[in-house]
TORVOPA-847770 format. One record per residue: y, z, x of N, C-alpha, C in turn; residue in three letters. Coordinates in steps of 0.1 Angstrom, whole numbers, plus 5000, padded with zeros to 4 digits. Example, Ala and Ser with C-alpha at 12.3 -4.5 7.8 and 13.67 -1.06 7.14 Angstrom:
<atoms>
 n.py n.pz n.px ca.py ca.pz ca.px c.py c.pz c.px res
 4943 5078 5132  4955  5078  5123 4967 5078 5132 ALA
 4978 5071 5128  4989  5071  5137 5000 5079 5129 SER
</atoms>
This chain:
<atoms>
 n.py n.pz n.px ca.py ca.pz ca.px c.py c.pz c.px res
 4988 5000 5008  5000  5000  5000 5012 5000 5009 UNK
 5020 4992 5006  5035  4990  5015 5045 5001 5004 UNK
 5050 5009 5015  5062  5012  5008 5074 5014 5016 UNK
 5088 5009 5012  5101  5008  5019 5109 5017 5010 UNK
 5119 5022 5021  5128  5029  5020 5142 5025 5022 UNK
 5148 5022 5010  5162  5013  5009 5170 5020 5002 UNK
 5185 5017 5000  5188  5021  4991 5190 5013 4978 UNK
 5188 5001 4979  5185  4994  4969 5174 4982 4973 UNK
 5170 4974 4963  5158  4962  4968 5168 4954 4965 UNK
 5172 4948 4980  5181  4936  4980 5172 4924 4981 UNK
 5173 4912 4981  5170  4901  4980 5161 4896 4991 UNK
 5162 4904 5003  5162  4902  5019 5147 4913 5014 UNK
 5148 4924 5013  5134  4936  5015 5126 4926 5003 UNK
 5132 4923 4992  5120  4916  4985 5114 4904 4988 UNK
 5116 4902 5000  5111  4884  5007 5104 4892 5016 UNK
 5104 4904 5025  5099  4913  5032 5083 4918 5028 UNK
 5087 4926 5012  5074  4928  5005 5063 4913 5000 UNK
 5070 4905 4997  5066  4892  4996 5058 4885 5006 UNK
 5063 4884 5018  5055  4885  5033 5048 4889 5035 UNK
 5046 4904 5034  5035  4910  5037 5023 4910 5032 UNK
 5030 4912 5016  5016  4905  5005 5009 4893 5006 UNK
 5019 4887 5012  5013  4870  5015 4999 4872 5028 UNK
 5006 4882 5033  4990  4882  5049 4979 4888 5041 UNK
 4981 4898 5026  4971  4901  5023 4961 4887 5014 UNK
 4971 4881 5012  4961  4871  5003 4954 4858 5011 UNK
 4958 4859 5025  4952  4850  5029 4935 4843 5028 UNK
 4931 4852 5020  4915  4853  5013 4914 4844 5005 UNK
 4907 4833 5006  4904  4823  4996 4890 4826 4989 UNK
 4888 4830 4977  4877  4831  4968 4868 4818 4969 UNK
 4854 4820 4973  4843  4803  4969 4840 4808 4951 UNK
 4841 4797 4948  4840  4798  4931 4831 4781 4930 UNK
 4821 4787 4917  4817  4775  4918 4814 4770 4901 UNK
 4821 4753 4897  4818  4748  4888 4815 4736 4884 UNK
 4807 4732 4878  4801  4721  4874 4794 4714 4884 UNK
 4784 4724 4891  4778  4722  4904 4783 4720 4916 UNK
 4799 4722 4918  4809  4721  4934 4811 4732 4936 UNK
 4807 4733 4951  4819  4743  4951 4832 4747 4956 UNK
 4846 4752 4950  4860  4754  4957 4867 4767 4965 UNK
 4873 4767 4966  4880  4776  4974 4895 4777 4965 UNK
 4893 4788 4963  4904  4793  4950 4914 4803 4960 UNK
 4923 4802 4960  4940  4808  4962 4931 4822 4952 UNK
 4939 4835 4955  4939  4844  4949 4951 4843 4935 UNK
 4964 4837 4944  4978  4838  4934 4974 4828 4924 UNK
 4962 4818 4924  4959  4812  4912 4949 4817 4899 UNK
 4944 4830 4902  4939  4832  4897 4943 4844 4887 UNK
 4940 4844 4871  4950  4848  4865 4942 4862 4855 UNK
 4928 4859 4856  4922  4875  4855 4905 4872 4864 UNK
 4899 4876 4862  4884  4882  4868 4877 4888 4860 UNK
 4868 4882 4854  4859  4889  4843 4846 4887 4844 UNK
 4837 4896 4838  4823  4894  4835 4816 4894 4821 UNK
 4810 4882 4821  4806  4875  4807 4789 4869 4811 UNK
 4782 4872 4803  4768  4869  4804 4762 4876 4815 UNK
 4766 4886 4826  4761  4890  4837 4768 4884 4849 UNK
 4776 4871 4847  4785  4864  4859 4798 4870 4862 UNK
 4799 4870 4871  4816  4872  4876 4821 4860 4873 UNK
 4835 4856 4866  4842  4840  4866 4853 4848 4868 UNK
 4861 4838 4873  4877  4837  4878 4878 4823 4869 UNK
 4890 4833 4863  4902  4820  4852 4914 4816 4857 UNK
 4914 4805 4858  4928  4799  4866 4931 4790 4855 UNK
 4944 4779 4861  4951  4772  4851 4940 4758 4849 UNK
 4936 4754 4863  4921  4748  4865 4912 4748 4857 UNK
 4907 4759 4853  4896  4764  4840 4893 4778 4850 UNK
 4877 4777 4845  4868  4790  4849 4858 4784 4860 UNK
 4853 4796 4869  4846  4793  4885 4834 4807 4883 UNK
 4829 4799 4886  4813  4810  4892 4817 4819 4905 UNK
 4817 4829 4911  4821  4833  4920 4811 4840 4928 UNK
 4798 4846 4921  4785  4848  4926 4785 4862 4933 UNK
 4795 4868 4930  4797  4883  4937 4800 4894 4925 UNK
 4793 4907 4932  4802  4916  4921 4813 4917 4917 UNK
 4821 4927 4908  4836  4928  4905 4839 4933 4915 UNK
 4831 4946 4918  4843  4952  4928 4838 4946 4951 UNK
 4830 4939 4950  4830  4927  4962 4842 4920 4961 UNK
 4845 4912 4945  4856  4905  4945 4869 4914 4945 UNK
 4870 4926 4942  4882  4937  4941 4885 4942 4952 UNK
 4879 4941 4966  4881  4938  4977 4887 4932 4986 UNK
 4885 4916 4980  4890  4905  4987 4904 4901 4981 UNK
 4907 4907 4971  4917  4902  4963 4930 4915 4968 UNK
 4943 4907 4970  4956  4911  4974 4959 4921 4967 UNK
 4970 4930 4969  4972  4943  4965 4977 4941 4942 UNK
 4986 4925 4943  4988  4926  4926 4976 4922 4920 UNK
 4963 4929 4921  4952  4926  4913 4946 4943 4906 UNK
 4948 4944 4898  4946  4954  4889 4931 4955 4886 UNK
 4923 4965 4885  4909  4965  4875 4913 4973 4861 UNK
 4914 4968 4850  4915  4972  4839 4906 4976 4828 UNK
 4894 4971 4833  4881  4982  4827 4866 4979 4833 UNK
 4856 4981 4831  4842  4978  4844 4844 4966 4838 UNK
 4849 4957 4834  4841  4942  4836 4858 4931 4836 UNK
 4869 4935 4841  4878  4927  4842 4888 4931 4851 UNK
 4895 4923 4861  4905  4924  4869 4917 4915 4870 UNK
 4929 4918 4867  4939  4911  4862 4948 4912 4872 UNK
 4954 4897 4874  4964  4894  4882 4979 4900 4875 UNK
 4986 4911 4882  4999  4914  4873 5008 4907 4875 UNK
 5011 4894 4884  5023  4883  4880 5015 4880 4870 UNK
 5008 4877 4865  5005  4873  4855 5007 4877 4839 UNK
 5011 4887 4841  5009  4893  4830 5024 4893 4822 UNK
 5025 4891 4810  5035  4884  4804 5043 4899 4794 UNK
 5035 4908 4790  5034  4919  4782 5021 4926 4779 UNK
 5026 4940 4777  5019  4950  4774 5018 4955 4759 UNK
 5013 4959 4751  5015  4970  4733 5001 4981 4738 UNK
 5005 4991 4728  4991  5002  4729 4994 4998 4713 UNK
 4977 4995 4713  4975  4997  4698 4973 5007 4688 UNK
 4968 5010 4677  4968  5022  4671 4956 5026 4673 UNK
 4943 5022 4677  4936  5028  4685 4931 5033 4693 UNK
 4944 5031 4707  4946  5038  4717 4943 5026 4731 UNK
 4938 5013 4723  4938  5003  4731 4953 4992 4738 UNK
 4949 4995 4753  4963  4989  4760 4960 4975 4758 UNK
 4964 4963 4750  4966  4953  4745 4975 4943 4759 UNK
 4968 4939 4767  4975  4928  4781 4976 4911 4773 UNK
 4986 4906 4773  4990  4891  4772 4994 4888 4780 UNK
 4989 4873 4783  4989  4865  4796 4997 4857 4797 UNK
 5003 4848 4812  5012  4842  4810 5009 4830 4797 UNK
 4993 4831 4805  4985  4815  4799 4981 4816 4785 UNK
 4987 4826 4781  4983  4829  4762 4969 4835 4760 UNK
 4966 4839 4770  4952  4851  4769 4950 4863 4762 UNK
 4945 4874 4753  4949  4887  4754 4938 4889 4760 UNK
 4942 4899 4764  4929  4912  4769 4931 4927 4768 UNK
 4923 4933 4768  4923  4950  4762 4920 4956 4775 UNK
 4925 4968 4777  4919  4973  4785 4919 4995 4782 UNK
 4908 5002 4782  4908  5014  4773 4922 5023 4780 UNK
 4922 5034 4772  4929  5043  4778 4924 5050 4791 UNK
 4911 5047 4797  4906  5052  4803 4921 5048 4820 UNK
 4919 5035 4817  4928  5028  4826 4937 5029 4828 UNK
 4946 5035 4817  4963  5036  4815 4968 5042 4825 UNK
 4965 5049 4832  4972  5063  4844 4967 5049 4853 UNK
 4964 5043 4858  4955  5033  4866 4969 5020 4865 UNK
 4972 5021 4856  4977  5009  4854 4996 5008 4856 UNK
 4996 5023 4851  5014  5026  4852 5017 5031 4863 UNK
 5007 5040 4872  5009  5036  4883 5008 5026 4894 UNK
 5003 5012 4890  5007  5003  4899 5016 4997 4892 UNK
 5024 5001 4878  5030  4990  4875 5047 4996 4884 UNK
 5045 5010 4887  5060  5016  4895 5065 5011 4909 UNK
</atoms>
């Protein structure tokens, strides 16, 4: 976790945090579909989920086989990647808005018109990365 001490975040420290994060993503994900396989950018990828027993990564591209656990992939992935409950991890540029429902479910919409839920279990998990 990078943390700076400013008295304000001028324009200049946020190209700084920006930098740094950038050495962390230098990790390119192998993802595999329709029998190829690519090499996926982290910043393209817009959550991480598990559906039928597979790990897929959703980009604007479509969905990719990735062939690893969540948290193997929660690893390689750069510090704005969030885990939001055992079977999803969400890119937070991505993330367009938040609601808590009346059930107690934290309600995530995507830039790409996605929703996803994630329990209260996660909430303390999640507001503290969003500070």
């Amino acid at each position: 976790m990078l943390q700076i001490q400013a008295p304000s975040r001028t324009p200049k420290i946020q190209q700084v945090v920006e930098f740094v994060e950038s050495l962390d993503s230098n990790q390119r994900l192998k993802g595999k579909r329709d029998g190829e396989t690519y090499l996926i950018e982290p910043n393209a990828i817009s959550r991480i989920y598990i559906e039928n027993r597979q790990v897929l990564a959703e980009t604007t591209q479509g969905e990719y086989h990735l062939g690893l656990r969540l948290y193997q992939v929660l690893e390689k992935l750069p510090s704005h990647f969030l885990k939001i409950s055992q079977s999803e991890i969400v890119n937070l540029k991505e993330i367009e808005r938040f609601n808590i429902t009346p059930n107690g479910l934290v309600e995530i919409h995507l830039k790409n018109k996605e929703t996803t839920y994630s329990s209260r279990r996660y909430l303390k998990s999640i507001k503290e990365k969003l500070q």
